[in-house]
C-alpha positions as CSV (number, residue, x, y, z in Angstrom):
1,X,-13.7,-117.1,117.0
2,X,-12.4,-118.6,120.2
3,X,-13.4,-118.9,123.5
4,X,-11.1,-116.3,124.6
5,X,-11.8,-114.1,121.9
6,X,-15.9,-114.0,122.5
7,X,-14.8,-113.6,126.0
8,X,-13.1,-110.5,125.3
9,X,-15.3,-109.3,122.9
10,X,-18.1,-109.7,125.7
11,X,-16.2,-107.8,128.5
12,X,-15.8,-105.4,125.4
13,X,-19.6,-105.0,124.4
14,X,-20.5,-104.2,128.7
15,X,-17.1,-102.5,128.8
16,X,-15.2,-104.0,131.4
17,X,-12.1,-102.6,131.5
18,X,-9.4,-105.4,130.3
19,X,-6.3,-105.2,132.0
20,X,-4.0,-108.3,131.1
21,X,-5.0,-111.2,129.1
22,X,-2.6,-114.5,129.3
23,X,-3.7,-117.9,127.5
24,X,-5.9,-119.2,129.7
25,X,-6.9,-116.0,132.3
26,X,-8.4,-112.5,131.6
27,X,-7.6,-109.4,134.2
28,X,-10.5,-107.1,134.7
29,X,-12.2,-104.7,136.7
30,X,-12.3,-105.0,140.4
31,X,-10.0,-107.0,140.4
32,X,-11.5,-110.1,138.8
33,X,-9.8,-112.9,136.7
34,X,-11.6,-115.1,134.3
35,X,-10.0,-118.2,133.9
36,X,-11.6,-119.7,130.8
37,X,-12.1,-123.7,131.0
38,X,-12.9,-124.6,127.9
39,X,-16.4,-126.1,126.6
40,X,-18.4,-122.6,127.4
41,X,-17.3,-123.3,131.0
42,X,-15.7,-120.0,133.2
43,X,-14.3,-119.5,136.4
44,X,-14.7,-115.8,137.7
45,X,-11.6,-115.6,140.8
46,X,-11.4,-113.5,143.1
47,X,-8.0,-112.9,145.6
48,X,-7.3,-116.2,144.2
49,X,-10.3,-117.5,145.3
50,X,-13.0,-119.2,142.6
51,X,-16.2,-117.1,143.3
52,X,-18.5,-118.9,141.0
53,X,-18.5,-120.8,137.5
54,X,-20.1,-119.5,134.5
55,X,-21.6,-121.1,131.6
56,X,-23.2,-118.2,129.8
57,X,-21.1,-114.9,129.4
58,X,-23.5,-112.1,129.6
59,X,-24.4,-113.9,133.2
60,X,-20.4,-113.4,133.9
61,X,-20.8,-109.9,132.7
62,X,-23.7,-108.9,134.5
63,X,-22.3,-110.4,137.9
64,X,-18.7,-108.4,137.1
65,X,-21.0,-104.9,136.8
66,X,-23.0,-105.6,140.0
């Protein structure tokens, strides 16, 4: 499985909505993108703006459903 297929199925388990998934970024909810960097390593943006890195995705997940 790939990085950006754990992601997904993730954002899938705490359903987040998925809106648009490209190679490297995921659309989601509230208007979040996850850009996916490789080596467990994930940027959650904001605006276009980097609001934090992530190295564990059920600590992205939680943050997205806050």
């Amino acid at each position: 499985m790939s990085e950006k297929e754990f992601v997904i199925a993730a954002l899938q388990y705490y359903s987040i909505e998925i809106f648009e998934v490209t190679d490297r970024l995921v659309k989601v909810a509230k208007g979040y993108e996850i850009e996916i960097e490789g080596n467990s390593l994930y940027k959650l943006i904001s605006d276009g703006q980097v609001i934090a890195p992530f190295d564990n995705v059920d600590d992205l997940c939680c943050f997205i459903l806050l």
